[in-house]
C-alpha positions in Angstrom: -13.4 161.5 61.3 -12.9 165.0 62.9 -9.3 166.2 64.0 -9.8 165.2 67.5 -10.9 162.0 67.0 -8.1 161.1 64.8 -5.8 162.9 67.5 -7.5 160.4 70.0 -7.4 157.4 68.1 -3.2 158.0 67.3 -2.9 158.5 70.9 -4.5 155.0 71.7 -3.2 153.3 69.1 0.6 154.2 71.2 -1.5 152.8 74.1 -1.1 156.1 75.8 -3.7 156.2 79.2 -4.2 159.3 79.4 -6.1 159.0 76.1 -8.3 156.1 77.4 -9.2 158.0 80.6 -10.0 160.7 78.1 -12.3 158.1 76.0 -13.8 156.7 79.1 -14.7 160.3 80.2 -16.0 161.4 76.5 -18.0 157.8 75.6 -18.8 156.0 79.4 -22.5 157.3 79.4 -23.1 157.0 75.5 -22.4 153.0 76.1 -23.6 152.2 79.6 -27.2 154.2 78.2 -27.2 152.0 75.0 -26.3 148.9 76.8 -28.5 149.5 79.7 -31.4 150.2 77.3 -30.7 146.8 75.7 -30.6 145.1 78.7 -32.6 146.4 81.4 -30.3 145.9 84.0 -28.0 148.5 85.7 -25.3 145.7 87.3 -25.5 143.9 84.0 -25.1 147.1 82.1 -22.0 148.6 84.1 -20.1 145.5 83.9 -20.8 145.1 80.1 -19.7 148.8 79.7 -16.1 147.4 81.3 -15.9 145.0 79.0 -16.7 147.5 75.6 -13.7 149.6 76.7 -11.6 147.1 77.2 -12.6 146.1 73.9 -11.6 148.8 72.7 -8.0 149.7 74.5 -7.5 146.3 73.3 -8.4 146.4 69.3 -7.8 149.8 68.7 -5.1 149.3 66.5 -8.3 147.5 64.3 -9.9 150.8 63.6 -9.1 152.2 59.9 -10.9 155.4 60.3 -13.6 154.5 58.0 -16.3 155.3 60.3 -16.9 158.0 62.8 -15.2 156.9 66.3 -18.2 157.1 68.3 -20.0 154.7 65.4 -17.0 152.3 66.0 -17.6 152.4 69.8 -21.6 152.0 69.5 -20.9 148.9 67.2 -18.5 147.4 70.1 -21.2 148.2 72.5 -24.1 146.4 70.8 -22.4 143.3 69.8 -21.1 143.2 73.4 -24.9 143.7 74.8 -26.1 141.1 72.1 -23.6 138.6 73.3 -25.2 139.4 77.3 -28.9 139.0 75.9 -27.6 135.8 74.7 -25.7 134.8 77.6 -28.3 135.7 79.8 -31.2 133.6 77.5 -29.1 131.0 78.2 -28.4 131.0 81.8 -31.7 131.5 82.1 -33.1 128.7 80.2 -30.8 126.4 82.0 -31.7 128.4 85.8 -35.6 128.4 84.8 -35.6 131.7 86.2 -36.5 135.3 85.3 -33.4 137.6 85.0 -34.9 140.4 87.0 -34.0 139.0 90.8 -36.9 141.0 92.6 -38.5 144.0 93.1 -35.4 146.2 93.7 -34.4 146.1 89.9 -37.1 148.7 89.1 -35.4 150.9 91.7 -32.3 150.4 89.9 -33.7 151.5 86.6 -33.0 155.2 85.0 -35.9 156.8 84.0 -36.9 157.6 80.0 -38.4 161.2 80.0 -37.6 164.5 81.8 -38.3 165.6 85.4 -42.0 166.0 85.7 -43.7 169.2 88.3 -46.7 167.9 89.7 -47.2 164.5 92.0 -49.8 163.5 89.5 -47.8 163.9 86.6 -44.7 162.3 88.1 -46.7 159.4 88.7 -48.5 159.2 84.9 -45.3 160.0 83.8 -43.8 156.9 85.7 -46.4 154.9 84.5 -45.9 155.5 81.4 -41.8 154.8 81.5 -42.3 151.4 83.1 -44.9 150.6 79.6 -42.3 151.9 77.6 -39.7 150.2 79.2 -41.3 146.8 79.1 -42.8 147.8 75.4 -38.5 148.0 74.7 -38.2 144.6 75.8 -40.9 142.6 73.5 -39.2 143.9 70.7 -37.2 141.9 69.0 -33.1 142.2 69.4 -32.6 144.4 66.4 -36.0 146.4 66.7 -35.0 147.5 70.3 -31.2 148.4 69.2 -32.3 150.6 66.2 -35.1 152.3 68.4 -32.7 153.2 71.0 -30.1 154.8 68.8 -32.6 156.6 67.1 -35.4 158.0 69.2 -32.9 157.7 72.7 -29.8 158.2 71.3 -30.7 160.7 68.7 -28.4 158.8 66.2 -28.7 159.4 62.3 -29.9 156.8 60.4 -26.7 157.1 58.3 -24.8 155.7 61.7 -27.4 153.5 62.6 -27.0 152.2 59.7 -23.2 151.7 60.2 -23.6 150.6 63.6 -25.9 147.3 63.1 -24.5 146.6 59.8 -27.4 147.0 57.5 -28.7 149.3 55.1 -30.2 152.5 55.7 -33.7 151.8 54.0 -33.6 148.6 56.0 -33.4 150.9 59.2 -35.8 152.9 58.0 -38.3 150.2 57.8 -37.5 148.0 61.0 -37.8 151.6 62.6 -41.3 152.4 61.5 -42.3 148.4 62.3 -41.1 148.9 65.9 -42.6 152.4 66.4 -46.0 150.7 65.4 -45.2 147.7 67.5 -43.9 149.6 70.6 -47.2 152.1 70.3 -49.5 149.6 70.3 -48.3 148.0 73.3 -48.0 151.5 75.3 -51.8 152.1 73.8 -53.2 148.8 74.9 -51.3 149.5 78.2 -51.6 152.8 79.0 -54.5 154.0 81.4 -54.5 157.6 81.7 -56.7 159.5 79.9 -56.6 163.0 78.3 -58.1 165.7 78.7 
């Protein structure tokens, strides 16, 4: 753990609040963009993100320093969004209804790749976001959180590892199953063609 971290971590372990404003500020878009990636929803995503640094404020003293901060924070993150996919499977089964509410949720959605110049690229490269997107969510729980801390996040696969609590060959390998997975759906869904 660097020296700031540790710096961090003594200041809210003494439950000072100018530390957790200064977590908040260093860590708010890491979580809400992993939890929003998990579960598709910006409301759902921004309240979760509430609850992780609560979480956190609240079992600080629980950290030991064994792992990188932010690897701590991810792990809070996840196992907070898991407990929401679950939640919401639930209420859902019970509701028989589809979490997404109507059409405004895909206006509430960030966008996966860079600004794009041209009208007709903006609208491949939208396209193409809404595949991926929906190619995230047929992966399975653990295939979409190791793809998003990888190839969103940029995470090493030594933290990944860390993070979802398996080992790092085993990332390695549910990684290269949901890459496959996740281009064959964009390839069987994808309709523009190159040049």
């Amino acid at each position: 753990m660097n020296p700031d971290d540790r710096k961090l971590v003594r200041r809210l372990k003494r439950r000072d609040e100018d530390a957790f404003t200064e977590l908040v500020k260093t860590y708010q878009h890491k979580v809400f963009n992993v939890i929003y990636r998990i579960l598709g929803s910006k409301a759902e995503a921004e309240e979760v993100s509430q609850e992780v640094f609560i979480a956190i404020f609240k079992y600080i003293d629980s950290f030991r320093g064994e792992a990188k901060l932010s690897t701590w924070i991810y792990r809070i993150a996840i196992n907070h969004a898991r407990n929401r996919v679950k939640y919401l499977s639930r209420r859902s089964q019970r509701a028989h209804q589809d979490i997404d509410d109507g059409p405004e949720t895909a206006n509430e959605d960030a966008p996966l790749s860079a600004y794009i110049a041209s009208p007709h690229e903006e609208i491949v490269g939208t396209e193409l976001e809404d595949i991926i997107r929906d190619g995230l969510k047929t992966l399975n729980e653990i295939h979409r959180t190791i793809v998003i801390l990888r190839d969103i996040e940029g995470l090493s696969y030594v933290e990944i590892s860390k993070i979802v609590e398996l080992p790092e060959g085993t990332v390695k390998s549910r990684l290269f199953r949901a890459r496959v997975a996740l281009k064959e759906y964009v390839e069987s869904r994808y309709t523009e063609k190159v040049v």
